[in-house]
N, C-alpha and C positions, 0 to 999 in steps of 0.2 A: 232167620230173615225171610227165607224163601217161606215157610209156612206161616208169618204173620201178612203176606202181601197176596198167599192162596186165600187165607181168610176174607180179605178185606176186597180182593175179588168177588168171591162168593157174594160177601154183603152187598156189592154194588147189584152185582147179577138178581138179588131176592127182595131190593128196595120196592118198597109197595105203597102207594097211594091211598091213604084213608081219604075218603071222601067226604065233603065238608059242605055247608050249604053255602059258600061262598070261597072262591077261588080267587085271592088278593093278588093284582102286582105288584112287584120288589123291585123299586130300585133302589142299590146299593151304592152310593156313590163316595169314594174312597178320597181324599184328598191325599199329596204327597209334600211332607215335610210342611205342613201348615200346625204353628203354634197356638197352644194354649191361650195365649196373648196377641194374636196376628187376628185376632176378630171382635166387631164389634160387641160379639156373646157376654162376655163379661166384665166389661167395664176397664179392659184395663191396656188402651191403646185408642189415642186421637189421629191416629194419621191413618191407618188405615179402613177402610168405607167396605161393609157388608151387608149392604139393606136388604138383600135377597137370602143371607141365611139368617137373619132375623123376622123374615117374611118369612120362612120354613119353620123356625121356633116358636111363630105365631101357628101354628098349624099341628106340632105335635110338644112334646117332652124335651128340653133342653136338660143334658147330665151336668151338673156339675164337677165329677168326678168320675169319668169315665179313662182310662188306660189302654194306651196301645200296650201288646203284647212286646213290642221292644224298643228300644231306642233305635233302631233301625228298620227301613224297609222291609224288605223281602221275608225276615222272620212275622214278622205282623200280618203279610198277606196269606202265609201258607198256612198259618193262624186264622184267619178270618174265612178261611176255604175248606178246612179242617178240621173247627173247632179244638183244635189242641193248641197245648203251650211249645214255644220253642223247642223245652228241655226233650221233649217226647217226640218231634216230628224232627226235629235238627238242624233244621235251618235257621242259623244263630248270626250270619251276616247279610250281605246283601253281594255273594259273587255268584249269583246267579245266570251272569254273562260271560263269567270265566269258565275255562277250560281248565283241567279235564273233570269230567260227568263222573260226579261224583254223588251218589244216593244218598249214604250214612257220613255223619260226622265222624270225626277223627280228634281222638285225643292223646296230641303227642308227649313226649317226656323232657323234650329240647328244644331251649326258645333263646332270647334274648336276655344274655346276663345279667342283666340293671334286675328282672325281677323274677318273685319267689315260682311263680306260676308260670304253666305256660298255655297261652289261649286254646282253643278251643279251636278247628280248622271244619269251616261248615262245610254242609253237601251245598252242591251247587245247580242241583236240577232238583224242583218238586217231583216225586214221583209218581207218573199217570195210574200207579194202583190204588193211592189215597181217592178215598170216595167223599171228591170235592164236592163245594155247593152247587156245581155247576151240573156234574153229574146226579147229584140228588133231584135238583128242579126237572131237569131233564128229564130223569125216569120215571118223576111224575109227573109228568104232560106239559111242562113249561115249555116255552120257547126259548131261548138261552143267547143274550150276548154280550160279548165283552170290548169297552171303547177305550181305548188310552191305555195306561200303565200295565205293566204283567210286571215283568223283572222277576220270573221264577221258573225260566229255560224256554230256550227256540225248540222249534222239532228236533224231536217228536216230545218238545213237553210244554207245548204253546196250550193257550188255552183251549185252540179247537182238542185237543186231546185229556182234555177236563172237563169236557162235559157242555162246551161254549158252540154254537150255531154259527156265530162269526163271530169273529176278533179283527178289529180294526182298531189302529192301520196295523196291524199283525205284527208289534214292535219287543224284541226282546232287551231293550238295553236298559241301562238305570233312569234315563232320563230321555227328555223326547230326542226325536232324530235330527243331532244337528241343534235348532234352536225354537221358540216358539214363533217367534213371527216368522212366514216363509223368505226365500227359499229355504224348505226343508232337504233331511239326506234320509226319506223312507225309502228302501228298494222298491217296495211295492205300493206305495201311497205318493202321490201329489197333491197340491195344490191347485185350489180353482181358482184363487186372484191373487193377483202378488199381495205379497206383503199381506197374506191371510193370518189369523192367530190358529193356533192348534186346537185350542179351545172353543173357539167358536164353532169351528169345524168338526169337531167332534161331537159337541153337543148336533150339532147338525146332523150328522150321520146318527147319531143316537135316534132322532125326534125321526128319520126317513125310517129308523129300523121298526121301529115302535107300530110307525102306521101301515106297514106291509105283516104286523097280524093277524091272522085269525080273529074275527069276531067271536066271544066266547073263550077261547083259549087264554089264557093267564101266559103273562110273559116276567122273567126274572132278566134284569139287568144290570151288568156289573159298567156304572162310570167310573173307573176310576181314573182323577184325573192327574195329568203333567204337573200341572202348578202343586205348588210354587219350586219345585225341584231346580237345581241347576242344572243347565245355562242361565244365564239370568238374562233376558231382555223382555222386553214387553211394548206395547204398541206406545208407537211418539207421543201422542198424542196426549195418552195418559198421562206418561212421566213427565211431559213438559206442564201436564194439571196439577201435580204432586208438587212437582217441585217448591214453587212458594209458599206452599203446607210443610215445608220443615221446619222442625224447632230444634235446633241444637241444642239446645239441654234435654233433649228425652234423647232416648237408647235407639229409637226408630228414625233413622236419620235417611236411609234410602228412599228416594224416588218411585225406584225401577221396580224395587221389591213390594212398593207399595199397589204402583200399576199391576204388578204380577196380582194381585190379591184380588184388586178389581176386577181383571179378568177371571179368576177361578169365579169371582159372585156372577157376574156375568153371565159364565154360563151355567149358572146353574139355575138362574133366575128364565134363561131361555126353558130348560127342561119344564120349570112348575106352571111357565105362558103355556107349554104344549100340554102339559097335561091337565091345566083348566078349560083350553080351547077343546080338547078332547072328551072332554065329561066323564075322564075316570077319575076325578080327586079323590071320590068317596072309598074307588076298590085300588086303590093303590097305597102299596106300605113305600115309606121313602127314608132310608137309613143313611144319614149323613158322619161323616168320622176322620180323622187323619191317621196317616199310618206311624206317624211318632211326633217329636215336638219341631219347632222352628229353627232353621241353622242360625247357628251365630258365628259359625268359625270361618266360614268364607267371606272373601273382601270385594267389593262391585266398587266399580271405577265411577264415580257420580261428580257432576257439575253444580256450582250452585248457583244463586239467581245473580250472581256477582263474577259467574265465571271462571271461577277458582273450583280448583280439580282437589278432590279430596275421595276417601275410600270409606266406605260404610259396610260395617254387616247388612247383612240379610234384615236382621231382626234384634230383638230383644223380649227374653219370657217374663220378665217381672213381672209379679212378686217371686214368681217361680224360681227354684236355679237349676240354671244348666240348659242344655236346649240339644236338639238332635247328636244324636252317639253318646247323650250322655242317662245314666240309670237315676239322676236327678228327677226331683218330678215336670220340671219343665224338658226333660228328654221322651214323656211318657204320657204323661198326664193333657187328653187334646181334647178338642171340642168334638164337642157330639151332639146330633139330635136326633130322636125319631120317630116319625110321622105315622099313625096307624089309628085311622080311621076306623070309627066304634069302639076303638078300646083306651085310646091312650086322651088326655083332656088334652084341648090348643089350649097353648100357654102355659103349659104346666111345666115344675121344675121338680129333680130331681138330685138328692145328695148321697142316693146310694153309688156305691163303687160298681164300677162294672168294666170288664174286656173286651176288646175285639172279638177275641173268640166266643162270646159268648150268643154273638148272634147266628154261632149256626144250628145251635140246640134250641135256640127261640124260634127262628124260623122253620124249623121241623113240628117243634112243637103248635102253632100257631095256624101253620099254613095244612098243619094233617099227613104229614110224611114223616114215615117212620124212621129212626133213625138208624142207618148200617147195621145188622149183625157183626159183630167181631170188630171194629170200630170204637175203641174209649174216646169218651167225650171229656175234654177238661172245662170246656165252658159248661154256663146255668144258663139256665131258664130265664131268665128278668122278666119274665112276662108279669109278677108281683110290683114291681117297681113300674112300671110303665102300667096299671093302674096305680098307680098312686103308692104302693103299699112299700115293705121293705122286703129285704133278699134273705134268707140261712144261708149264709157263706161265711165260714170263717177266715179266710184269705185270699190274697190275690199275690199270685206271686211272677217274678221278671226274671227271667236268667239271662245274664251278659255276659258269655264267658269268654268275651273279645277284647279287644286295646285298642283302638281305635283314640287317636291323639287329640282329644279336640277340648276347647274349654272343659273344665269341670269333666274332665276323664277320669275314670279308676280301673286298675287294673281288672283281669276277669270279675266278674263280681256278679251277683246276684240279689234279689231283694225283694221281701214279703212286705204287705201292709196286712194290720189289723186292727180295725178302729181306726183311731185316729192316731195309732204307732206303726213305723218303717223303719223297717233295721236293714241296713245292706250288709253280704259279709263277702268284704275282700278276699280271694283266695289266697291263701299258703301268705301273707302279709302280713304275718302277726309275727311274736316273738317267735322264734325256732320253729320258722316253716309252718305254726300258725294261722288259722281266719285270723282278719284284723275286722271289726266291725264299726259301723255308725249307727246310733238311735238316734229319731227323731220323732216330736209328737208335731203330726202335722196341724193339728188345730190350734195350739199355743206358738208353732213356728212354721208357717208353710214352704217360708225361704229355704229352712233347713240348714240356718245358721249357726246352732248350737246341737253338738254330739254329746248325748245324756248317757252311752254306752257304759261309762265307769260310774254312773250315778245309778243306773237302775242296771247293774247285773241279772240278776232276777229274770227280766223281762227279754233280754239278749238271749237268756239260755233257751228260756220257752220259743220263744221267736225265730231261732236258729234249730232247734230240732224242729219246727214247723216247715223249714229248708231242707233240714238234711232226709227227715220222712217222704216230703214233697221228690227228692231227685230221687229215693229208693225204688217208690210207689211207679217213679217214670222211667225207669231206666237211664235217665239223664246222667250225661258225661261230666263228673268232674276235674276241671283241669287240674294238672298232676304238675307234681312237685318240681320243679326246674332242675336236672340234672347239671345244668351247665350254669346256673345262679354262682356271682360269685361276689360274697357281701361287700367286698370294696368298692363296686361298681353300681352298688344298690342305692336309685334314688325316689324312695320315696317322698322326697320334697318336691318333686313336679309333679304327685299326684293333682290335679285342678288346674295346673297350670298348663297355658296354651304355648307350646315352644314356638316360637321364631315368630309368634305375631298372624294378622291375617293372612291368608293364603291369598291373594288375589287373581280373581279369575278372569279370564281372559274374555277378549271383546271377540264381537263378528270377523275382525279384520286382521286379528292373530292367526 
């Protein structure tokens, strides 16, 4: 350990700057817990209003198939920072606020009786010797800042310690501080008006950071924002516009989550006013993404136009199934788009697969920075696809080797595509301690409502040593056999199923 982190030293310390006739800005703007289906991108949701990131898709490359690195937070982002997959870098939940600082994952042998497996127990601090994106821009000549979300440790593993110039509001939690409309609970950030949104504010502080650059100097910026994360509130105003736009018969029945969306378009429609008013559209790259799919499993307390108090999810990912915490493709599968002027057509679409992680090899590659010595990259290049063309990749693969109870859960489990086939394989959940596996062709079934696993054998075995090479190749932990499993208490009949119903979450005045 201690000589894989001298290395990766070294590589930060010898990063070097190939020179380029053109020095592009990067904004990277992260969304949190925004689905697949939560935007107007694809056709598949009336209640919720995104004209601004369809003004952005008018501008660059919309993915059709673009994949967070996990069903969760925090493994996505140290992925998106990293260029690696969970399995390799080990951040596989999102306790990145809990204690105790913990670097490497842990894989124990004793868990909860009901099942064969026993999860996976992530690190909880990224580690400041990974040579993030933040450090790489850095050490070639960028200006570096970070607005909104981290959730991958306070000091000393905040973003100023990654290679970030500022970090505002300097927030280590999973979700904003407190709530989005003010009053907020940052220590070190307030409000300018009451009853201010986070997001506006932010964008705000982004557009103030932008214009105290250097002339000539290339600036890399990381938005990523609060929304649509819980807490759930969002400005009145909004939700009392939404409201008579419910339709009880669709799956999208909230208000509030609805407003929440408005405000993530909002402000992002603020950033692309400043950077048309600015006259950089031409030299700015602008990377739009979420870090996993949409919740479904929390409950918001909503009125309707009748006055009658009822409880709604967040959301709904149809066609998709499953939606945040879950390795379904609506757990994974999120909108993307991105902007990169002279190379990439406005308007153009894309059906190549692609990662998170794959945009830190493309930005090295792109922008003329080399990438770390001693440093494995699990992302590509897409720079192919983004003209137009296709990718050499033969897979993309998800490790979930957590339990996390939410709709459409499975136990630790992980999961490759290739083509238009997705095999998942349950750990130790098969016959006699066993993978138990699902196939799935997602171009004949995107839902992922029929398991072809005992129909095409064949393609289960190829598919799964393309798993089992993938976690040798990465050192990646596999969750080990449940010493304390004890068959009578085994229920794999709540695999999918949501126990006890929605969670409902609490208001301002709880």
């Amino acid at each position: 350990m201690k000589l894989r982190l001298t290395l990766i030293f070294a590589a930060i310390c010898f990063c070097k700057f190939a020179a380029t006739e053109e020095r592009k800005n990067v904004i990277f703007i992260l969304a949190d817990d925004l689905g697949w289906a939560d935007t107007t991108l694809y056709g598949h949701t009336e209640l919720f209003q995104t004209p601004n990131l369809q003004r952005l898709a008018s501008r660059g490359m919309l993915f059709n198939r673009a994949y967070s690195n996990s069903p969760l937070c925090s493994p996505t982002r140290a992925s998106a920072l990293t260029g690696q997959l969970p399995d390799r870098h080990g951040s596989v939940a999102p306790t990145h606020h809990q204690m105790p600082v913990r670097l490497e994952s842990i894989a124990d042998s004793t868990g909860n009786a009901a099942f064969q497996a026993v999860p996976i127990k992530s690190l909880t601090r990224l580690d400041t010797a990974w040579p993030t994106l933040g450090k790489q821009m850095q050490g070639a000549g960028y200006a570096t800042g970070h607005f909104g979300k981290w959730h991958l440790g306070r000091e000393p593993y905040s973003p100023l310690e990654h290679g970030f110039d500022v970090d505002i509001p300097h927030w280590p939690g999973p979700g904003p501080g407190g709530w989005f409309v003010a009053p907020w609970k940052y220590p070190e950030f307030k409000e300018n008006l009451p009853k201010e949104h986070i997001e506006d504010r932010m964008a705000e502080e982004a557009i103030a950071w932008m214009k105290q650059q250097a002339v000539g100097k290339p600036f890399y910026l990381n938005y990523w924002q609060f929304s649509v994360h819980a807490p759930f509130d969002a400005k009145q105003g909004l939700v009392d516009c939404y409201r008579p736009k419910i339709d009880f018969n669709s799956k999208q029945t909230s208000p509030t989550y609805a407003a929440m969306v408005h405000s993530l378009d909002d402000a992002i429609g603020t950033l692309l006013d400043y950077v048309d008013a600015a006259d950089i559209a031409d030299d700015t790259v602008i990377i739009f993404a979420s870090d996993n799919g949409g919740n479904e499993y929390n409950g918001i307390p909503e009125t309707d136009m009748e006055g009658k108090e009822y409880v709604s999810a967040p959301t709904d990912g149809g066609p998709l199934r499953g939606g945040k915490a879950s390795i379904y493709e609506g757990g994974i599968r999120t909108p993307c788009i991105v902007v990169w002027p002279g190379m990439v057509e406005p308007g153009s679409v894309s059906d190549e697969p692609i990662q998170t992680s794959d945009f830190y090899p493309t930005l090295h590659a792109q922008l003329g920075i080399e990438l770390p010595q001693g440093h494995v990259v699990d992302g590509i290049d897409i720079t192919p696809a983004l003209k137009g063309g296709e990718l050499e990749r033969e897979a993309i693969f998800t490790y979930f080797p957590v339990m996390p109870k939410v709709p459409e859960w499975l136990p630790p489990c992980m999961s490759v595509h290739v083509g238009d086939w997705k095999l998942i394989r349950i750990f130790h959940e098969g016959k006699n301690g066993g993978h138990a596996y699902r196939l799935f062709n997602l171009a004949e079934d995107l839902g992922e409502t029929t398991d072809l696993s005992e129909k095409h054998p064949e393609i289960v075995a190829r598919l799964d040593r393309l798993m089992e090479d993938r976690l040798v190749a990465s050192g990646g932990l596999q969750p080990k056999r449940n010493e304390n499993f004890d068959p009578a208490k085994h229920r794999p009949d709540l695999y999918g199923v949501q126990v006890g119903g929605l969670k409902v979450a609490k208001g301002r005045d709880e």
